[in-house]
N, C-alpha and C positions, 0 to 999 in steps of 0.2 A: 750634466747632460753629456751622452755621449753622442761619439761621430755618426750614427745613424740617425736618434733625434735630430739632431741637429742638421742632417743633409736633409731629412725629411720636412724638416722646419722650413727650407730655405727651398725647397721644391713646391711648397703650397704657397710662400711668399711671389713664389720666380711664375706660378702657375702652371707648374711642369707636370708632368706624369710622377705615378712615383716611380723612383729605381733611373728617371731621367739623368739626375744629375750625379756625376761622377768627377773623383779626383783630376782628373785630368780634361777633364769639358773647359774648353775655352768661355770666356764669362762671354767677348763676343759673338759667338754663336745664339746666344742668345737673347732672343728678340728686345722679352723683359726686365731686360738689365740694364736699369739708366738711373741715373739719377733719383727719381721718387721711388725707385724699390730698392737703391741702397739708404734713402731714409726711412722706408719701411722698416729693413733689418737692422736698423743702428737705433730706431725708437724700440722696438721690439725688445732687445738685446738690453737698451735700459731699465723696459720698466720689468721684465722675465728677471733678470739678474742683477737690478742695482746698481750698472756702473753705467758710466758714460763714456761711451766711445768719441775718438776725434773724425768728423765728419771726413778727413785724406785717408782713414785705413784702411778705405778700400783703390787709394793713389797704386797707379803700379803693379795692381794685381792682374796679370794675367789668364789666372785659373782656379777654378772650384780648389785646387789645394793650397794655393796661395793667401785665399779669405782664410780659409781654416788656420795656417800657420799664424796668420795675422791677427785673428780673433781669440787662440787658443791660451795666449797667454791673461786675456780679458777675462773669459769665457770660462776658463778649464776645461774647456772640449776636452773630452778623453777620447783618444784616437782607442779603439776597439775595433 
């Protein structure tokens, strides 16, 4: 998956527009960012890819580039 899937992924989860979400978007700024759509993305992400995330990776994130660095080592997001 690269970083386009993947933001695109995370725009239909978040219910955004596409091209909405970007590096540097405060997760704050957005409405649908709580708790039940980070276990949307963290079910999503187990059964897409087989691994199991720890429900804190998204502890401390600040920014749409933050889940990325956070997920990527999960993930293998290929930043493209």
């Amino acid at each position: 998956m690269n970083l386009k899937q993947f933001t695109a992924l995370c725009e239909e989860i978040l219910e955004l527009e596409e091209g909405a979400l970007k590096m540097e978007t405060r997760l704050e700024s957005i409405e649908e960012w709580d708790s039940l759509t980070r276990m949307d993305l963290i079910s999503y992400c187990d059964e897409k890819f087989d691994t199991t995330l720890p429900i804190e990776i998204f502890q401390d994130s600040e920014t749409f580039q933050d889940v990325v660095a956070k997920l990527e080592r999960y993930l293998q997001v290929e930043i493209i």
